[in-house]
C-alpha distance (Angstrom), angle and dihedral (degrees) to the residues before:
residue distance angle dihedral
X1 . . .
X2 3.76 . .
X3 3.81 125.6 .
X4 3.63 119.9 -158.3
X5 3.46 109.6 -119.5
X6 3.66 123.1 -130.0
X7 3.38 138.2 -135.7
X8 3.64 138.6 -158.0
X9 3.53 138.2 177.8
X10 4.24 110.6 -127.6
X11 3.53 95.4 -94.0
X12 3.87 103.2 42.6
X13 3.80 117.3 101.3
X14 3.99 112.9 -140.5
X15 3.79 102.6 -101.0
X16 4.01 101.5 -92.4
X17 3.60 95.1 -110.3
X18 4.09 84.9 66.5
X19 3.48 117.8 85.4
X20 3.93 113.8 -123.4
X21 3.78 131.2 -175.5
X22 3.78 115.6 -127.9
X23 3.78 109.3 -172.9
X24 3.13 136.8 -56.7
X25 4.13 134.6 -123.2
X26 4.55 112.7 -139.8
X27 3.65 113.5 -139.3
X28 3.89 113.3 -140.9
X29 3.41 129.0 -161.8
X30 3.85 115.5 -105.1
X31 3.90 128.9 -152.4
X32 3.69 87.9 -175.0
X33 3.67 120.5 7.3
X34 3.96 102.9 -156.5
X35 3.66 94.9 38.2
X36 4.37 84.2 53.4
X37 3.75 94.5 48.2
X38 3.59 89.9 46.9
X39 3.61 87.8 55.7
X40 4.05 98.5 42.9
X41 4.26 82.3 49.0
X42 4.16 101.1 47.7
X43 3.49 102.3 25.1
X44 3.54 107.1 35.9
X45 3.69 105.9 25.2
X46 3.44 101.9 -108.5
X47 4.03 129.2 146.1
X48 3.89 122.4 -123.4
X49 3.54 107.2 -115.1
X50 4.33 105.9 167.3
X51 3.56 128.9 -23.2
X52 3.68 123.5 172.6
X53 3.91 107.6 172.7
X54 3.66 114.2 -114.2
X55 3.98 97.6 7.8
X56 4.12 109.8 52.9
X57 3.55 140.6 -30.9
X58 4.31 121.2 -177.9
X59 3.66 122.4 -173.8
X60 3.93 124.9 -167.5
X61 3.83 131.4 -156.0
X62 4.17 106.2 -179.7
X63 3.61 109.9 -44.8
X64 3.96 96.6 -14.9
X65 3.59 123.7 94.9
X66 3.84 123.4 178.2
X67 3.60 124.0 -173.0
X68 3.59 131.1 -151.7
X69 4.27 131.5 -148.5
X70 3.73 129.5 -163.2
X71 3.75 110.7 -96.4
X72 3.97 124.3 170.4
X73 3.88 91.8 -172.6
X74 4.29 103.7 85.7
X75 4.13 90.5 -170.3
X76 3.97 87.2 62.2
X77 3.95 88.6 54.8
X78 3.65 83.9 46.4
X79 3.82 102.1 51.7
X80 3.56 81.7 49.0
X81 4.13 134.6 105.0
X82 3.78 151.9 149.4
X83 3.76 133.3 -173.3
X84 3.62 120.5 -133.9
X85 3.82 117.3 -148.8
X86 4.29 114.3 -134.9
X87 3.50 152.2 -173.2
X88 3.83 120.9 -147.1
X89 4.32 88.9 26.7
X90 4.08 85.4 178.3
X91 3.74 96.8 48.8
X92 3.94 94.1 43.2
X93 4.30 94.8 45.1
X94 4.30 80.4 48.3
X95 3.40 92.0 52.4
X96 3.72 105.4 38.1
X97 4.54 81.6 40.8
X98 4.06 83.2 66.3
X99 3.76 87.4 55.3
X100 3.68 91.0 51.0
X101 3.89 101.2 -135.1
X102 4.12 97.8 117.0
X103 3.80 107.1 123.1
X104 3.75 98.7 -115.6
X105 4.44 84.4 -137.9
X106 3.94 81.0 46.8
X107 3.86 100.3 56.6
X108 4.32 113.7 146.3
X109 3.52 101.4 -77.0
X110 4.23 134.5 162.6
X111 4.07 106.7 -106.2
X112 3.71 118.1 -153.7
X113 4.15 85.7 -127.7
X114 3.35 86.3 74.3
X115 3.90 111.4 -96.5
X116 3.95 150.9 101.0
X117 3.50 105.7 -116.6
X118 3.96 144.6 169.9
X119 3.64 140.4 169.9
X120 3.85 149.4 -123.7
X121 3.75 138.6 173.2
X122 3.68 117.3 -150.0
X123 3.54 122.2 -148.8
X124 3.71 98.4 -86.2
X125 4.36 86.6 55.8
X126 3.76 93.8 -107.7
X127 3.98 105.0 146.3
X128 3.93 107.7 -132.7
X129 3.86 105.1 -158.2
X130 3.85 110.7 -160.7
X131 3.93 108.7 -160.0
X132 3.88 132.1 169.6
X133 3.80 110.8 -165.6
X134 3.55 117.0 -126.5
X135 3.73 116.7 -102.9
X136 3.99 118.4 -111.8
């Protein structure tokens, strides 16, 4: 079947009878949820948002959430990643550099796909990819 494709200029909403995704919120794989959202919150700026220890814990930072489940299995965490979308790529990878969780192979680097991008692991071994895309 074909659909129709639709399009709109930057600044017109889909007519509300047209469904339209919004954003979405990753769920990582936690050893230990209070230790992670401690992490996400002093390390990497993030605001507590839920946690209930050994069921779910979400954390915010602007318009991102990420949530976290209960996982006893530390190579799933580390098979595991999301990519966070930014503004201000320099200013965040300086800030979260003084807090010394950059992946040293991750460092702020030019990719060919057309982004700014740079990498953390959090506790748990999840790899956090920060990217800005470049502008056209």
């Amino acid at each position: 079947m074909n659909t129709p494709t639709r399009k709109l200029s930057r600044n017109m909403a889909p007519p509300a009878h047209v469904p339209c995704l919004n954003s979405a919120a990753p769920v990582l794989a936690s050893l230990d949820i209070e230790r992670t959202v401690t992490f996400y919150c002093t390390r990497l700026g993030f605001a507590r948002v839920h946690v209930d220890p050994g069921v779910w814990g979400i954390v915010s930072r602007d318009s991102v959430q990420i949530h976290f489940w209960p996982c006893l299995d530390k190579s799933i965490a580390e098979s595991t990643s999301c990519r966070v979308y930014v503004s201000g790529i320099k200013a965040l990878f300086a800030e979260l550099q003084t807090q010394g969780v950059v992946h040293p192979k991750a460092p702020l680097a030019q990719k060919p796909w057309g982004s700014r991008e740079f990498g953390v692991l959090d506790p748990d071994g999840n790899l956090i990819t920060f990217a800005e895309r470049d502008h056209a």
